[in-house]
PyMOL commands that place a pseudoatom at each C-alpha (Angstrom):
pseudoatom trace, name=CA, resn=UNK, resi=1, chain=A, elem=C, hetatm=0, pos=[-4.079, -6.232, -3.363]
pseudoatom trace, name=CA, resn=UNK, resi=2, chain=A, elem=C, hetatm=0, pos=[-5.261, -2.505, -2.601]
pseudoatom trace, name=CA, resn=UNK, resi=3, chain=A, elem=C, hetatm=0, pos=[-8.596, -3.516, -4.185]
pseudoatom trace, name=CA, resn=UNK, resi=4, chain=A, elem=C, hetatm=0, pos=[-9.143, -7.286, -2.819]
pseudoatom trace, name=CA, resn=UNK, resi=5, chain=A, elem=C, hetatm=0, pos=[-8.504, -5.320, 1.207]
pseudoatom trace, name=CA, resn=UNK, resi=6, chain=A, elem=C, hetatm=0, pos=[-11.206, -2.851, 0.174]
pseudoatom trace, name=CA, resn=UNK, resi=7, chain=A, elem=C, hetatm=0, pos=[-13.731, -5.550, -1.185]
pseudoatom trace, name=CA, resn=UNK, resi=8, chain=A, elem=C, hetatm=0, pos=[-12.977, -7.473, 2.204]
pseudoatom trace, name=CA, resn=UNK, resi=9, chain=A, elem=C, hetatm=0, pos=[-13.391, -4.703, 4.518]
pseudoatom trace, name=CA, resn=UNK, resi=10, chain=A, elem=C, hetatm=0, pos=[-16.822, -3.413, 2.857]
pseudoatom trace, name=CA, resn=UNK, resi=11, chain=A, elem=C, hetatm=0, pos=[-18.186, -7.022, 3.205]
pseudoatom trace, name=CA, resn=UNK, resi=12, chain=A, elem=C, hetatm=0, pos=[-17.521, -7.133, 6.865]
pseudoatom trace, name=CA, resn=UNK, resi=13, chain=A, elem=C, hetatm=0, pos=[-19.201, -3.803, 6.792]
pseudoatom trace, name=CA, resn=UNK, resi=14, chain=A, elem=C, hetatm=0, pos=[-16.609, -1.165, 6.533]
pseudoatom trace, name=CA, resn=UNK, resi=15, chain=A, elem=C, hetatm=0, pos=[-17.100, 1.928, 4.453]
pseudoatom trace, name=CA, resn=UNK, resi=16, chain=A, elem=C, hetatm=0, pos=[-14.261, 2.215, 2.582]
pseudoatom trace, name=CA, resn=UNK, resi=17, chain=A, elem=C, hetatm=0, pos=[-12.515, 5.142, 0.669]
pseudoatom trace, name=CA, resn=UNK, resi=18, chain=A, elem=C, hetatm=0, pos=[-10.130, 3.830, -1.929]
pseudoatom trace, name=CA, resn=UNK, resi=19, chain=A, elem=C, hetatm=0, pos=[-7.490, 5.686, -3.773]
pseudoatom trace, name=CA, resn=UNK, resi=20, chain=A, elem=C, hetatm=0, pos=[-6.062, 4.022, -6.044]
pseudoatom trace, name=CA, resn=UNK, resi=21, chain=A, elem=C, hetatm=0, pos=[-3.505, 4.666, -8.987]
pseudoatom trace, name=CA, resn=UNK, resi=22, chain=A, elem=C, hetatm=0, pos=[-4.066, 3.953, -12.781]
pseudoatom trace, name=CA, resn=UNK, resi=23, chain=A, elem=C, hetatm=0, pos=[-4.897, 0.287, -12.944]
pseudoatom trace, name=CA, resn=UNK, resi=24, chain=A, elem=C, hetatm=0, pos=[-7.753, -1.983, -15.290]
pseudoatom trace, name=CA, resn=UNK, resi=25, chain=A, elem=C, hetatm=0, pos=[-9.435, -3.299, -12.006]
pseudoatom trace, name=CA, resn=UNK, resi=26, chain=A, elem=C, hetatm=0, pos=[-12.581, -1.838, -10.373]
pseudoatom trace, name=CA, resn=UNK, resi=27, chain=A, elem=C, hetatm=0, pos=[-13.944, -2.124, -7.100]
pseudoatom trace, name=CA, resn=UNK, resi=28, chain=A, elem=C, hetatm=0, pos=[-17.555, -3.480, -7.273]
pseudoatom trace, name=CA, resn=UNK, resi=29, chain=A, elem=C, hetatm=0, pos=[-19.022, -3.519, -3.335]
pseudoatom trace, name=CA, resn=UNK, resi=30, chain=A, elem=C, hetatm=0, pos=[-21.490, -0.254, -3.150]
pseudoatom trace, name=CA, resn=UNK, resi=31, chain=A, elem=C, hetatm=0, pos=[-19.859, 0.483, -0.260]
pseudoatom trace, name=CA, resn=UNK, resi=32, chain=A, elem=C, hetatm=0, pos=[-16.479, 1.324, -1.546]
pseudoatom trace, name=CA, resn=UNK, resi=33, chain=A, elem=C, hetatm=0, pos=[-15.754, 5.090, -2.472]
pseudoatom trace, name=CA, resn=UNK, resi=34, chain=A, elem=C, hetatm=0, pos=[-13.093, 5.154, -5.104]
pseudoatom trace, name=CA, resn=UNK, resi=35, chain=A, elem=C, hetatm=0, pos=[-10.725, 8.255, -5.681]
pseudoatom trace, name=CA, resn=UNK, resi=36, chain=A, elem=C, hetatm=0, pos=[-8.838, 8.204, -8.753]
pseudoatom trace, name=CA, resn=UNK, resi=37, chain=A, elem=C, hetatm=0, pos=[-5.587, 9.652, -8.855]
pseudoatom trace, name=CA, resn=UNK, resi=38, chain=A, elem=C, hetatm=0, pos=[-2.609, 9.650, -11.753]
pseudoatom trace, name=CA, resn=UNK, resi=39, chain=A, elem=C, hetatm=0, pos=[0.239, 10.747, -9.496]
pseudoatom trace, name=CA, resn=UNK, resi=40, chain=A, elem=C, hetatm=0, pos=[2.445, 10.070, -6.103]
pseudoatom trace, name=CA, resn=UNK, resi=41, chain=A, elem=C, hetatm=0, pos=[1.382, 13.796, -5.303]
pseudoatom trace, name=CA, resn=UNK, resi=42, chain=A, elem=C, hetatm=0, pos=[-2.044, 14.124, -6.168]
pseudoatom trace, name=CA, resn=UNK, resi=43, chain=A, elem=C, hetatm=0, pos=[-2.390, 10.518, -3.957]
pseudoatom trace, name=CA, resn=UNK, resi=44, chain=A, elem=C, hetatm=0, pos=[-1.040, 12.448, -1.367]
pseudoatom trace, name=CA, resn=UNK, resi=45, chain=A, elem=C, hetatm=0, pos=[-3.217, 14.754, -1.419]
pseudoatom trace, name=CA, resn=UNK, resi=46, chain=A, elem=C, hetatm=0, pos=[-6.286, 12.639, -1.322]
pseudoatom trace, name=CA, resn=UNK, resi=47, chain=A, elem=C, hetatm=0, pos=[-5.192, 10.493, 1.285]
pseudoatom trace, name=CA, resn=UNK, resi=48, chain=A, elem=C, hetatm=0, pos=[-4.107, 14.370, 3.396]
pseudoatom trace, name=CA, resn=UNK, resi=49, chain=A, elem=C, hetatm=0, pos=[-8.100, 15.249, 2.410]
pseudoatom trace, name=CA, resn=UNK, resi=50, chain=A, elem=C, hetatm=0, pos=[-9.944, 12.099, 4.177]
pseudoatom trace, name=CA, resn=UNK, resi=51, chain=A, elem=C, hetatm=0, pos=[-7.303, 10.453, 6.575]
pseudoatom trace, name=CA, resn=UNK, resi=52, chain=A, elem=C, hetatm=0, pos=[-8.349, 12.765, 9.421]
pseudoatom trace, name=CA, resn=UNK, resi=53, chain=A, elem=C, hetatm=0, pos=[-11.499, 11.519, 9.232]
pseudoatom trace, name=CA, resn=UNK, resi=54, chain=A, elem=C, hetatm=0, pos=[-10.966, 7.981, 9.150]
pseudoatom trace, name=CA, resn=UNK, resi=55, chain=A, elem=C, hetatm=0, pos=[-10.806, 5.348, 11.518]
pseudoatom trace, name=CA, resn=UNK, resi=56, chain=A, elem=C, hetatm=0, pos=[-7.309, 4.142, 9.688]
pseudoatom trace, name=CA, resn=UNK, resi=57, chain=A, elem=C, hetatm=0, pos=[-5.806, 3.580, 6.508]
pseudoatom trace, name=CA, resn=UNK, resi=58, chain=A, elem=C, hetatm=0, pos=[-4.094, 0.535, 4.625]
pseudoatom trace, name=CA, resn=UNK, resi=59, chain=A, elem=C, hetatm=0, pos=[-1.252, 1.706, 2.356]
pseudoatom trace, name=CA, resn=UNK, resi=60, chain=A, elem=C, hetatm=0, pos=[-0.983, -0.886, -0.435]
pseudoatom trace, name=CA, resn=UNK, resi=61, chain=A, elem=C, hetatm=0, pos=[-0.089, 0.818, -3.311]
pseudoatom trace, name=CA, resn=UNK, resi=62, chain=A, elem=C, hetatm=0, pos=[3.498, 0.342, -5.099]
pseudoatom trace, name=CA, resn=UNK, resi=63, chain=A, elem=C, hetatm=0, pos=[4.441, 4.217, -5.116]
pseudoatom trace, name=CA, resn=UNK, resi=64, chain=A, elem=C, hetatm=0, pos=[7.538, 5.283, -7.240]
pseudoatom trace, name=CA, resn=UNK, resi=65, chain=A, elem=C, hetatm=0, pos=[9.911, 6.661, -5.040]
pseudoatom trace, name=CA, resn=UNK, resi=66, chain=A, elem=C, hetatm=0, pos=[10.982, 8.777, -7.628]
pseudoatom trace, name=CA, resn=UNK, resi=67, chain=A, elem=C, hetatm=0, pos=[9.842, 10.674, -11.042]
pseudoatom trace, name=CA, resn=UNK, resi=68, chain=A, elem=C, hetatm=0, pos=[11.226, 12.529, -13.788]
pseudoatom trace, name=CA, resn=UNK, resi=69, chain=A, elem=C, hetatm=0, pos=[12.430, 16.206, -12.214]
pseudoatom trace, name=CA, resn=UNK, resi=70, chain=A, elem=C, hetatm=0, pos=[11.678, 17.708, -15.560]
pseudoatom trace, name=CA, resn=UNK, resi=71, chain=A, elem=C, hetatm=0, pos=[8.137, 16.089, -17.545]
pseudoatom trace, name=CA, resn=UNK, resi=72, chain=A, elem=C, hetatm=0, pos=[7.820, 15.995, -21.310]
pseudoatom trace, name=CA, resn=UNK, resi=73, chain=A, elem=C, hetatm=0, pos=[4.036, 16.381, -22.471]
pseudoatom trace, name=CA, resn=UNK, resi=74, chain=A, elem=C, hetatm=0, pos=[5.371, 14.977, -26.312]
pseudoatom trace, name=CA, resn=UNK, resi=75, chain=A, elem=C, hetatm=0, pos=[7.107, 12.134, -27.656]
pseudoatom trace, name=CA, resn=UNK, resi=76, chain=A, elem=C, hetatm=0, pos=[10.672, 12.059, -27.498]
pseudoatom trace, name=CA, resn=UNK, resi=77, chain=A, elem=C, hetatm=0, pos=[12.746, 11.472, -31.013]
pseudoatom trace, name=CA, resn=UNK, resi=78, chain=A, elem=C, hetatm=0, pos=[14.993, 8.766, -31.609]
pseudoatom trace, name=CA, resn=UNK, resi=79, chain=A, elem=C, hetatm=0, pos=[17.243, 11.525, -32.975]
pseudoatom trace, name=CA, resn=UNK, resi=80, chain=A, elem=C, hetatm=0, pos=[17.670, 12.694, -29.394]
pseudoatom trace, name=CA, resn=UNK, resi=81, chain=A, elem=C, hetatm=0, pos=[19.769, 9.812, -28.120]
pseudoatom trace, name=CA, resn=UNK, resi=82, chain=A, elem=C, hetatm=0, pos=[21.633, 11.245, -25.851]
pseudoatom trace, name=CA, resn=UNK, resi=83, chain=A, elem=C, hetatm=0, pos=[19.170, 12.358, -22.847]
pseudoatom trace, name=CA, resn=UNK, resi=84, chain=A, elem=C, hetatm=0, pos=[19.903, 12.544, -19.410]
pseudoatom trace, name=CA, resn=UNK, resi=85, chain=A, elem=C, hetatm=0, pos=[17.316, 11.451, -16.916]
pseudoatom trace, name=CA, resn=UNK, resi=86, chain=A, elem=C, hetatm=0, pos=[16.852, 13.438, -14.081]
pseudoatom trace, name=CA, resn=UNK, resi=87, chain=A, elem=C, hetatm=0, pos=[15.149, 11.865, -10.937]
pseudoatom trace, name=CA, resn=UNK, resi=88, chain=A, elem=C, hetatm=0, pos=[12.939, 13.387, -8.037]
pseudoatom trace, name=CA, resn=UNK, resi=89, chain=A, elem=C, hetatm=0, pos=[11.917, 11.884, -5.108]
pseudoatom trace, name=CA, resn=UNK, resi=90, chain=A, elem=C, hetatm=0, pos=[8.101, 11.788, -4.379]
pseudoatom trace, name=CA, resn=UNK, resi=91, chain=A, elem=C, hetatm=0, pos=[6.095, 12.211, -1.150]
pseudoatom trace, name=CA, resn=UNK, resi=92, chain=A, elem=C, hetatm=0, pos=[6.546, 9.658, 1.278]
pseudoatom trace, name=CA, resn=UNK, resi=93, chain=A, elem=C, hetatm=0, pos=[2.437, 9.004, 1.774]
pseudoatom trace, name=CA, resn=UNK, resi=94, chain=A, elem=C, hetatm=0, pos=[2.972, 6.802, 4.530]
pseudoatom trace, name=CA, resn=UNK, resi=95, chain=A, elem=C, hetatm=0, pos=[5.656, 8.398, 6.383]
pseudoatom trace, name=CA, resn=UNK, resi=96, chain=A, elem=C, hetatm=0, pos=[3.383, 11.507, 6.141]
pseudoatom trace, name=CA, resn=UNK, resi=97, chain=A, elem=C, hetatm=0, pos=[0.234, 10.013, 7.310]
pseudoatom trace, name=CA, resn=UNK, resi=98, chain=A, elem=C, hetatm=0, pos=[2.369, 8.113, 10.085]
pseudoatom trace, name=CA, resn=UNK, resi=99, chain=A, elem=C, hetatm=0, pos=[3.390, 11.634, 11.757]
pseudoatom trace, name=CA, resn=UNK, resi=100, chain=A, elem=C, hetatm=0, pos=[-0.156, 13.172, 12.149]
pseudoatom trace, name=CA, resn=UNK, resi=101, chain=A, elem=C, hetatm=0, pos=[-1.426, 9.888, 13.012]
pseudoatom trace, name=CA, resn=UNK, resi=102, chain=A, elem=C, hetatm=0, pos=[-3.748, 10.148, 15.949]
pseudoatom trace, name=CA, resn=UNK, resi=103, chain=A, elem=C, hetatm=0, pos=[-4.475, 7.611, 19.056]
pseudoatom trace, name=CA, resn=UNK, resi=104, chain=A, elem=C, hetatm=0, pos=[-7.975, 6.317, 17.570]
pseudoatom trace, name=CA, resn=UNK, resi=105, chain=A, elem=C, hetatm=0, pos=[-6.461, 5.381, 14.119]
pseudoatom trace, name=CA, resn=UNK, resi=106, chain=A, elem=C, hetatm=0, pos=[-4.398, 2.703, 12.981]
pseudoatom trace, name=CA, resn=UNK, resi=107, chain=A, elem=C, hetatm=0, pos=[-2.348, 2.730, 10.007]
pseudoatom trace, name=CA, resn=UNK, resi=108, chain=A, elem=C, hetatm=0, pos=[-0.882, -0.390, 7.982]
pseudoatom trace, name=CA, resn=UNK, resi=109, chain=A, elem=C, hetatm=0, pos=[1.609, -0.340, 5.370]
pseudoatom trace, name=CA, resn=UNK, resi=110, chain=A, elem=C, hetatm=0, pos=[3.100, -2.973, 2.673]
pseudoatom trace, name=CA, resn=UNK, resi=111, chain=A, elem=C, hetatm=0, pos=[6.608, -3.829, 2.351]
pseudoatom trace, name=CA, resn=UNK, resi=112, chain=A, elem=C, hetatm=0, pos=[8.472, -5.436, -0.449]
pseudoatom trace, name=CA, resn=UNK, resi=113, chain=A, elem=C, hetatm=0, pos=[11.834, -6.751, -0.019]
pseudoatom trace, name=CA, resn=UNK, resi=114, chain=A, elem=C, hetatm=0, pos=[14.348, -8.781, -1.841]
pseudoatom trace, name=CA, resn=UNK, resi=115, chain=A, elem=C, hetatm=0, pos=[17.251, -9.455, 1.326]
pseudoatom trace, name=CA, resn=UNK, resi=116, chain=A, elem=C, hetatm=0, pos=[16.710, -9.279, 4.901]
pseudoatom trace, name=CA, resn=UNK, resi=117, chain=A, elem=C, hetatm=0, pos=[13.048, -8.694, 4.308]
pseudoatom trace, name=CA, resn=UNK, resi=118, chain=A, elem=C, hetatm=0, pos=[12.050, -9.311, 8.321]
pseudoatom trace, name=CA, resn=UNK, resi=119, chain=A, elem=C, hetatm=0, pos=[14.352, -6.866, 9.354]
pseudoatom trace, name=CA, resn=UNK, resi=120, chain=A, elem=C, hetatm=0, pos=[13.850, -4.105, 6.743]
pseudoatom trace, name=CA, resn=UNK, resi=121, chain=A, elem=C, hetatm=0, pos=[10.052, -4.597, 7.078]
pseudoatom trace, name=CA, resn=UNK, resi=122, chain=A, elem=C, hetatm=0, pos=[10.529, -4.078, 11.146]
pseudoatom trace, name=CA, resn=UNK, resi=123, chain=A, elem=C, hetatm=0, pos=[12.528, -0.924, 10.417]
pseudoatom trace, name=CA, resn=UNK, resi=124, chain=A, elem=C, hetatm=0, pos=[10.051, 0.124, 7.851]
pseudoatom trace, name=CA, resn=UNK, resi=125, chain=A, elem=C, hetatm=0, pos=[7.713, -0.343, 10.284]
pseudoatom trace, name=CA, resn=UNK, resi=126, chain=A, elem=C, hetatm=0, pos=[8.937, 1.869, 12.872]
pseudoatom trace, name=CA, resn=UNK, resi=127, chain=A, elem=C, hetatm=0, pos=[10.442, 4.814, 10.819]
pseudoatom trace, name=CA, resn=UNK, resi=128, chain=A, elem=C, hetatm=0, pos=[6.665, 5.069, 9.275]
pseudoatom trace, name=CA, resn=UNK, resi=129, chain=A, elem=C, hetatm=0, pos=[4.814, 4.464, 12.251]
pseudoatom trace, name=CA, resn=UNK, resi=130, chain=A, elem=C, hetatm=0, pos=[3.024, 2.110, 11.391]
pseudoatom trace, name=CA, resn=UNK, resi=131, chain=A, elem=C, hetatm=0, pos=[0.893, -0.548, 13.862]
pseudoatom trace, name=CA, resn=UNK, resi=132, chain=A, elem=C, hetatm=0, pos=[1.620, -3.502, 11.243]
pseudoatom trace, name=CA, resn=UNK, resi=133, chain=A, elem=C, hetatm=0, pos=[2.779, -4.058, 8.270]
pseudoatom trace, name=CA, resn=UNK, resi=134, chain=A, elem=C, hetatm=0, pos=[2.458, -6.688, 5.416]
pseudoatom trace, name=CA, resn=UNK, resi=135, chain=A, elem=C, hetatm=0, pos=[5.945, -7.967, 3.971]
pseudoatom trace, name=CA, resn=UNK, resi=136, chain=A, elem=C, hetatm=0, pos=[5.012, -9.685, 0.764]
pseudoatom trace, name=CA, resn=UNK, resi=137, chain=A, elem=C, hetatm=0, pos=[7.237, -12.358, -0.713]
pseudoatom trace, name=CA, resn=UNK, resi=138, chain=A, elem=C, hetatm=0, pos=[9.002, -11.983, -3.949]
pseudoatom trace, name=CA, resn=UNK, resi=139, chain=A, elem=C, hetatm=0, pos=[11.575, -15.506, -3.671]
pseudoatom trace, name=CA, resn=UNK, resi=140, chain=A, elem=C, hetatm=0, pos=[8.070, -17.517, -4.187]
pseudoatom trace, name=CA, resn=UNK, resi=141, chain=A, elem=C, hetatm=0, pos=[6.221, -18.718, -7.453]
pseudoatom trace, name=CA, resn=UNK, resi=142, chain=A, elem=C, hetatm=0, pos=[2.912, -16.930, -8.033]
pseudoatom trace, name=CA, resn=UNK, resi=143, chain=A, elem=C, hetatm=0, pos=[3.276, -14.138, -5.076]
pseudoatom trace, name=CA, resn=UNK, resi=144, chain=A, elem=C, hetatm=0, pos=[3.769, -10.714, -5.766]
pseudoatom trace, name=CA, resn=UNK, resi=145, chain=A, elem=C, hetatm=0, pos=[2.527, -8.484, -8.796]
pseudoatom trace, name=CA, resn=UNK, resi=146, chain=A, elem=C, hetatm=0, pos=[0.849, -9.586, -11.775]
pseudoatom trace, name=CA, resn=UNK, resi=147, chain=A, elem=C, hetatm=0, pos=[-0.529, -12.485, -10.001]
pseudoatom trace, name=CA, resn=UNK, resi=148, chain=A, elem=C, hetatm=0, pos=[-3.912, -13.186, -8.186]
pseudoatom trace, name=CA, resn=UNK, resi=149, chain=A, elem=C, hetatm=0, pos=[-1.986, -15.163, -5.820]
pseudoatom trace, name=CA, resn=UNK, resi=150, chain=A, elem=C, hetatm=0, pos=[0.326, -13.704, -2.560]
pseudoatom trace, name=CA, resn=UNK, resi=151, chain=A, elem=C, hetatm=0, pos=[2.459, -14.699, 0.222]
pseudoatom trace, name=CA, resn=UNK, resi=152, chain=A, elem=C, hetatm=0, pos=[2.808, -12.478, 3.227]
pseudoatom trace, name=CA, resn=UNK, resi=153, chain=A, elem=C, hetatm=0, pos=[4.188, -12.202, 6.683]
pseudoatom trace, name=CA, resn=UNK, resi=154, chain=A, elem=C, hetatm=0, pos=[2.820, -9.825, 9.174]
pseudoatom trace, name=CA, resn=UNK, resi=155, chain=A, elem=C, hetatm=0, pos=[5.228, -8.116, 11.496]
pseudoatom trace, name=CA, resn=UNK, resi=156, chain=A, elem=C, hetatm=0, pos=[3.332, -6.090, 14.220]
pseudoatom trace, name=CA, resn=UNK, resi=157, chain=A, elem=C, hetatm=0, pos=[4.590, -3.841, 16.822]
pseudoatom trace, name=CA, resn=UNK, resi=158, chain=A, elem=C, hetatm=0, pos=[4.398, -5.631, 19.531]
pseudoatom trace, name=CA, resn=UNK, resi=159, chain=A, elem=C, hetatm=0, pos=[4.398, -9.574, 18.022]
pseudoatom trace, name=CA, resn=UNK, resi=160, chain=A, elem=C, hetatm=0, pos=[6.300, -12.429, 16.416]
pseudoatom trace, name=CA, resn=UNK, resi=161, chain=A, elem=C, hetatm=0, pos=[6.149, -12.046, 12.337]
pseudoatom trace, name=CA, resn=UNK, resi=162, chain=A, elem=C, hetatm=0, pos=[2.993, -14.154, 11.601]
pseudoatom trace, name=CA, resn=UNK, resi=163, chain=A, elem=C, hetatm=0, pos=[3.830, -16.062, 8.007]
pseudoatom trace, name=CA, resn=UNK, resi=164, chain=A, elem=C, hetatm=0, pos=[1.465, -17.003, 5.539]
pseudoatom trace, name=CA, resn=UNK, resi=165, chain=A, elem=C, hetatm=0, pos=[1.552, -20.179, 3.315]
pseudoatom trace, name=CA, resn=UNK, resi=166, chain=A, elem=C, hetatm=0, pos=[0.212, -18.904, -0.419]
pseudoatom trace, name=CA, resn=UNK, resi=167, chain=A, elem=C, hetatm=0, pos=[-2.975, -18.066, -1.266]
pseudoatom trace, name=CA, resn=UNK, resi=168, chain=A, elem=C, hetatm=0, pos=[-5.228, -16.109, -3.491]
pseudoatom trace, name=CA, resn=UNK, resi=169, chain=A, elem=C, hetatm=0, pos=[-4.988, -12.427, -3.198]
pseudoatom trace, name=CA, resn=UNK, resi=170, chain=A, elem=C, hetatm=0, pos=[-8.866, -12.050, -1.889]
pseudoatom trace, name=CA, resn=UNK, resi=171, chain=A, elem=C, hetatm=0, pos=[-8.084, -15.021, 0.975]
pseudoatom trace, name=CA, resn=UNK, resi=172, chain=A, elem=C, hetatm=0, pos=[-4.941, -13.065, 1.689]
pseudoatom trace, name=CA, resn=UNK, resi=173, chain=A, elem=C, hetatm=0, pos=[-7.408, -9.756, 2.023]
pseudoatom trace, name=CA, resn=UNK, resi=174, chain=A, elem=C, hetatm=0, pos=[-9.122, -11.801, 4.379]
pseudoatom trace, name=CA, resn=UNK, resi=175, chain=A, elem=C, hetatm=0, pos=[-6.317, -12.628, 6.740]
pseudoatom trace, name=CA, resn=UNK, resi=176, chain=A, elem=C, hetatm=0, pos=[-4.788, -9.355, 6.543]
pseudoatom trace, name=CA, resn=UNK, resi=177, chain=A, elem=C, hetatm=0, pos=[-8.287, -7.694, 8.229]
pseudoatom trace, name=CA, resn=UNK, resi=178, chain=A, elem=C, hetatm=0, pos=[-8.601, -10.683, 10.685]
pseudoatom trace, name=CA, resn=UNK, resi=179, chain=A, elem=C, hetatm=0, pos=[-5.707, -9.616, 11.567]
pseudoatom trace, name=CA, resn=UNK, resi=180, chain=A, elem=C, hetatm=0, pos=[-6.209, -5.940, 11.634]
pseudoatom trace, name=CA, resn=UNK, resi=181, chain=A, elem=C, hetatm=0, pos=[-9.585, -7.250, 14.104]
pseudoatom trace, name=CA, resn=UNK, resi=182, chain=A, elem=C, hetatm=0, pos=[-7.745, -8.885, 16.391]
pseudoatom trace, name=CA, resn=UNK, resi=183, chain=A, elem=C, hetatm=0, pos=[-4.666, -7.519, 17.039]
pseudoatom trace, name=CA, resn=UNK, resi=184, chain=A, elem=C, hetatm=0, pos=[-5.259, -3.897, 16.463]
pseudoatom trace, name=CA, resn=UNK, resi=185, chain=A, elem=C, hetatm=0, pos=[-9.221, -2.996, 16.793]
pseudoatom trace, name=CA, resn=UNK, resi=186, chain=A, elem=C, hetatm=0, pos=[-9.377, -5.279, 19.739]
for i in range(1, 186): cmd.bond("trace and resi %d" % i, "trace and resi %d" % (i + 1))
show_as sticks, trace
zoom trace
């Protein structure tokens, strides 16, 4: 999705930065700047490094909420069965951009929820500062990940949830900045 908003926005003439996470995709508008990152923390960082100096940011990216507390660079044996995990939490990107968030910038994020997905987007929304946000549909055939289709509602701050009926992921890019043009940048 991350990649089909920054196609969209550089062919309605938008210089876009994208950071993006491993993936087997790659952005092919010259006017998309991609940063390559592996983790949630050096994401953070890039996104710390140019947000100031953007007009705004969409926050699409699935980021773990957690990693391991303690890496291994080498394989683990079988023979070592009985492991205990230890979890992490990772930077919060978006709650982090949300607080030095300035007057001239919007920020976006995505929301994915399984129960009471209005009302945890809306709260999601608020706690991150956020102007919108995109809650994308899991319940439906063909939306979601591993798909090149999607099926969103937008909540805004200060509007009804506007639904969307399925649609490809690059005609979902395209309603998501229409909407950013005229409900935000307006």
């Amino acid at each position: 999705m991350g990649y089909a908003l920054a196609e969209e926005l550089a062919s309605q003439g938008s210089e876009v930065i994208l950071v993006s996470g491993p993936v087997s995709i790659s952005a092919v508008h010259p006017a998309i700047h991609v940063k390559r990152v592996q983790t949630a923390e050096q994401m953070l960082r890039e996104c710390l490094d140019i947000f100031e100096h953007t007009d705004g940011a969409i926050l699409s990216a699935a980021v773990a909420d957690f990693r391991p507390k303690s890496p291994v660079t080498h394989k683990i044996k079988r023979k070592e069965a009985d492991i205990n995990l230890v979890l992490e939490p990772n930077p919060d990107i978006a709650a982090t951009l949300g607080r030095i968030k300035t007057g001239k910038q919007f920020l976006a994020g995505f929301a994915l929820e399984t129960e009471n997905g209005i009302e945890h987007a809306q709260e999601k929304l608020e706690r991150k500062n956020f102007d919108f946000i995109v809650l994308n549909s899991l319940s439906d055939k063909g939306s979601g990940f591993n798909s090149d289709t999607n099926k969103i509602t937008i909540i805004g701050r200060n509007n009804k949830p506007v639904e969307f009926e399925l649609k490809s992921k690059q005609d979902v890019a395209n309603d998501i900045v229409e909407y950013l043009a005229n409900q935000i940048l307006i």
